[in-house]
C-alpha positions as CSV (number, residue, x, y, z in Angstrom):
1,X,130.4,-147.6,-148.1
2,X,130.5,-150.9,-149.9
3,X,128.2,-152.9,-147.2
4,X,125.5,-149.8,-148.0
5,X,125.4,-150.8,-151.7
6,X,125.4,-155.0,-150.8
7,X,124.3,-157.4,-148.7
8,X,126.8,-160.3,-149.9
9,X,129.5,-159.8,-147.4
10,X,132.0,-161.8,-149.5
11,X,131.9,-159.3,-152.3
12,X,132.0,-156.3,-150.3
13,X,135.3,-157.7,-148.7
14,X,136.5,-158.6,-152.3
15,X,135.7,-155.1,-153.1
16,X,137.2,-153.1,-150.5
17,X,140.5,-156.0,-150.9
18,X,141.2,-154.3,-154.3
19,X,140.1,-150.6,-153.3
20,X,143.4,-151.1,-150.8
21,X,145.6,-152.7,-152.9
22,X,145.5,-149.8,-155.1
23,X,145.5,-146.7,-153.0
24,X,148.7,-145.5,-154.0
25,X,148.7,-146.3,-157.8
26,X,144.7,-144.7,-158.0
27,X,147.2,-141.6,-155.6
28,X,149.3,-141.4,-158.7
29,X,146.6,-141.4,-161.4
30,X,144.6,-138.8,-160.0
31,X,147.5,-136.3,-159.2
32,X,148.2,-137.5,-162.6
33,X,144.9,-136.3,-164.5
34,X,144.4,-133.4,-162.1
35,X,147.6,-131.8,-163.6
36,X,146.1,-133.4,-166.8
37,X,148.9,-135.0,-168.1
38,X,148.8,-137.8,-170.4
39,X,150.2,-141.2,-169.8
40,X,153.0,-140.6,-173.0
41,X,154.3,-137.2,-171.4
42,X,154.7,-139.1,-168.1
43,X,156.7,-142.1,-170.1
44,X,158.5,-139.4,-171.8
45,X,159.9,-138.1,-168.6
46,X,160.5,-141.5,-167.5
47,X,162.1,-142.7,-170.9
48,X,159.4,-145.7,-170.4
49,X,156.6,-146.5,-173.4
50,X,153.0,-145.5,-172.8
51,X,152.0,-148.7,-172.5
52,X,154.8,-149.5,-169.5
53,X,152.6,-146.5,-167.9
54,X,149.6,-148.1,-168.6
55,X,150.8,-151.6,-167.4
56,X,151.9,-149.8,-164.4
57,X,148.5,-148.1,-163.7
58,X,146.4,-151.0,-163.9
59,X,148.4,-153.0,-161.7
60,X,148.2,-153.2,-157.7
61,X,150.4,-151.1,-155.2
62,X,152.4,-154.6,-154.7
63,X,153.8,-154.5,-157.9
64,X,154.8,-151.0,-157.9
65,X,158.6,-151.0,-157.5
66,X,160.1,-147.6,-155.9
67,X,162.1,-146.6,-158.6
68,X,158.7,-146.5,-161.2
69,X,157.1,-144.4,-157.5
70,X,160.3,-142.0,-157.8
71,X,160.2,-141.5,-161.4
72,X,156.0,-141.0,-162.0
73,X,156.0,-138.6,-159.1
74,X,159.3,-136.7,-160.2
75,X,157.8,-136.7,-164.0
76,X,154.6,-134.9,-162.6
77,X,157.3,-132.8,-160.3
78,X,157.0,-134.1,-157.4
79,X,159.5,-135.2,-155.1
80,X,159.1,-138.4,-152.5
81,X,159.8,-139.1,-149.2
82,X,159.6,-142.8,-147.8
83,X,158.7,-142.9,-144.0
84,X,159.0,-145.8,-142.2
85,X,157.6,-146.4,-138.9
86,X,156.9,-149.5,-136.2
87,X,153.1,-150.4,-136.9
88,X,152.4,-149.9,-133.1
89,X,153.9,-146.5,-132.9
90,X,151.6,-144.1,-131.8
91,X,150.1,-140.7,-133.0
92,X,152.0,-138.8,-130.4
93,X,155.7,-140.9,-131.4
94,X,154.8,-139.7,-135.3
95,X,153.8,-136.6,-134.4
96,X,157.1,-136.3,-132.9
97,X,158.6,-137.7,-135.9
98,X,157.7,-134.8,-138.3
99,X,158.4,-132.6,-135.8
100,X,162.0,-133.5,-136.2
101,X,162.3,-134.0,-139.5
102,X,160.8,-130.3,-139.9
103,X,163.8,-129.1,-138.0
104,X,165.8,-130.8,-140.0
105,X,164.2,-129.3,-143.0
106,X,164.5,-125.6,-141.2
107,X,167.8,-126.3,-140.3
108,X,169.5,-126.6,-144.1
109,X,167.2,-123.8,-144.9
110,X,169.3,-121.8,-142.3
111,X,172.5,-123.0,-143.3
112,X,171.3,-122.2,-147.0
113,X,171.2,-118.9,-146.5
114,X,174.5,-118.2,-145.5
115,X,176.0,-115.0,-145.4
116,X,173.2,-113.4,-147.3
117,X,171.1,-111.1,-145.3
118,X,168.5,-111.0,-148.2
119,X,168.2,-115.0,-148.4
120,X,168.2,-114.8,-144.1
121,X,165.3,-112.2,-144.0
122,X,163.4,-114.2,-146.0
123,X,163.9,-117.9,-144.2
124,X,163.3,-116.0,-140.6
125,X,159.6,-114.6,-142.6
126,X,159.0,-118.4,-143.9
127,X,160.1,-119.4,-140.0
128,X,157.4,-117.0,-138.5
129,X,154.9,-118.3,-141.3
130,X,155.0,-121.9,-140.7
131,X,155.3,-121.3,-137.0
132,X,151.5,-119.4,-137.1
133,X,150.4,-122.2,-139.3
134,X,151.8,-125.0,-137.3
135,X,150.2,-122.8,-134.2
136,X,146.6,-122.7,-136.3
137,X,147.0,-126.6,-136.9
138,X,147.4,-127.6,-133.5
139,X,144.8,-125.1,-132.3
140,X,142.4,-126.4,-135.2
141,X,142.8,-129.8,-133.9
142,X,142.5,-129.4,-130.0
143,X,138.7,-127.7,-131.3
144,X,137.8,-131.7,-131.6
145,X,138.8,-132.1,-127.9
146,X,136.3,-129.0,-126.6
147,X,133.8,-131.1,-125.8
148,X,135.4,-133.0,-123.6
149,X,138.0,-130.8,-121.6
150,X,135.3,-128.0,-120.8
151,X,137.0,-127.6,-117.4
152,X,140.4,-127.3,-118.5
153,X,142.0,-123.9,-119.5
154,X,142.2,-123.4,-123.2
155,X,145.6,-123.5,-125.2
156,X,147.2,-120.1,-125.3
157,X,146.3,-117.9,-127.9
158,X,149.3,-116.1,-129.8
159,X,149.0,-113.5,-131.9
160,X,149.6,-114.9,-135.6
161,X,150.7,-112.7,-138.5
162,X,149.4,-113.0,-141.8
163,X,150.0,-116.3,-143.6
164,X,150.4,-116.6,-147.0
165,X,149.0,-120.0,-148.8
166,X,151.4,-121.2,-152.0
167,X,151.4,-124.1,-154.1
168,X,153.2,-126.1,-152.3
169,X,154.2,-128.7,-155.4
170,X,157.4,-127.1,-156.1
C-alpha cells in the first residue's frame, strides 16, 4: 500500500517499520474509541493519569509492558490470553493448538455445571452451537480449496441447528 503512494523505497520501508511496531498499541486504541471511551476513564480503571495513557498510546509495541496490556484491555473489559508458539510452527501445529485449548475451555465449562441439570442443558446447547459453527468455519474455509480439488469428494455435510451470534466481549 505504501510502495503505491511512493517511489522512494527508503521511506516506504521507514513507513511500514513504524506501521509494525505499533500494531498492537493502534489494536488497543481502536477497540478503545470504538467503545468510545476516553483515555481518563481507561486511567481510572487502571489507577494510572491520563497522561500515563497517553504516553502509553503514543509509544511503540516494544515499550508496552504486559501488565499496562492486562490492565488497558481489562479496563475496556476484556480479558487477555498470551500465546506463544515456535516461529516455524505451522498452520496445521496452531490449528491444533486452539483445538486443545478449546477443549480445555469446554472442559471447565462441564465441570462448572455440576450437579445442575439447568446449567448442564444449557453447556450441551452452547456444545452443539460452537460445534455447527466450528463445522461452518472449516467448511467456509475448504470453499478456498474448490478450485483445486475438483476431483476429490467434498467434506461431509452435517445438518447444523440454528446458531445464535452474541457479543462475544463478555
Amino acid at each position: 500500500m505504501i510502495r503505491e503512494v511512493t517511489e522512494n523505497d527508503e521511506l516506504a520501508d521507514q513507513v511500514q517499520q513504524k506501521i509494525n511496531q505499533r500494531q498492537i498499541i493502534d489494536c488497543l486504541m481502536g477497540l478503545r474509541s470504538a467503545l468510545d471511551l476516553s483515555q481518563e476513564y481507561i486511567a481510572s480503571k487502571m489507577k494510572r493519569t491520563q497522561s500515563s495513557i497517553s504516553k502509553l498510546e503514543k509509544g511503540e509495541d516494544d515499550a508496552l509492558r504486559i501488565g499496562h496490556l492486562r490492565g488497558y484491555a481489562e479496563a475496556m473489559g476484556f480479558g487477555m490470553t498470551v500465546v506463544l508458539y515456535k516461529d516455524e510452527a505451522s498452520l496445521a501445529a496452531q490449528v491444533k493448538h486452539y483445538a486443545f485449548a478449546i477443549r480445555g475451555i469446554l472442559t471447565k465449562m462441564a465441570k462448572l455445571a455440576g450437579d445442575d441439570q439447568s446449567i448442564a442443558m444449557g453447556v450441551r446447547e452452547f456444545y452443539q452451537e460452537a460445534a455447527a459453527n466450528i463445522g461452518r468455519f472449516i467448511d467456509g474455509a475448504a470453499h478456498f480449496l474448490d478450485s483445486y480439488t475438483r476431483d476429490v469428494s467434498p467434506l461431509p455435510k452435517q445438518p447444523a441447528p440454528l446458531i445464535r451470534v452474541e457479543n462475544s466481549s463478555n
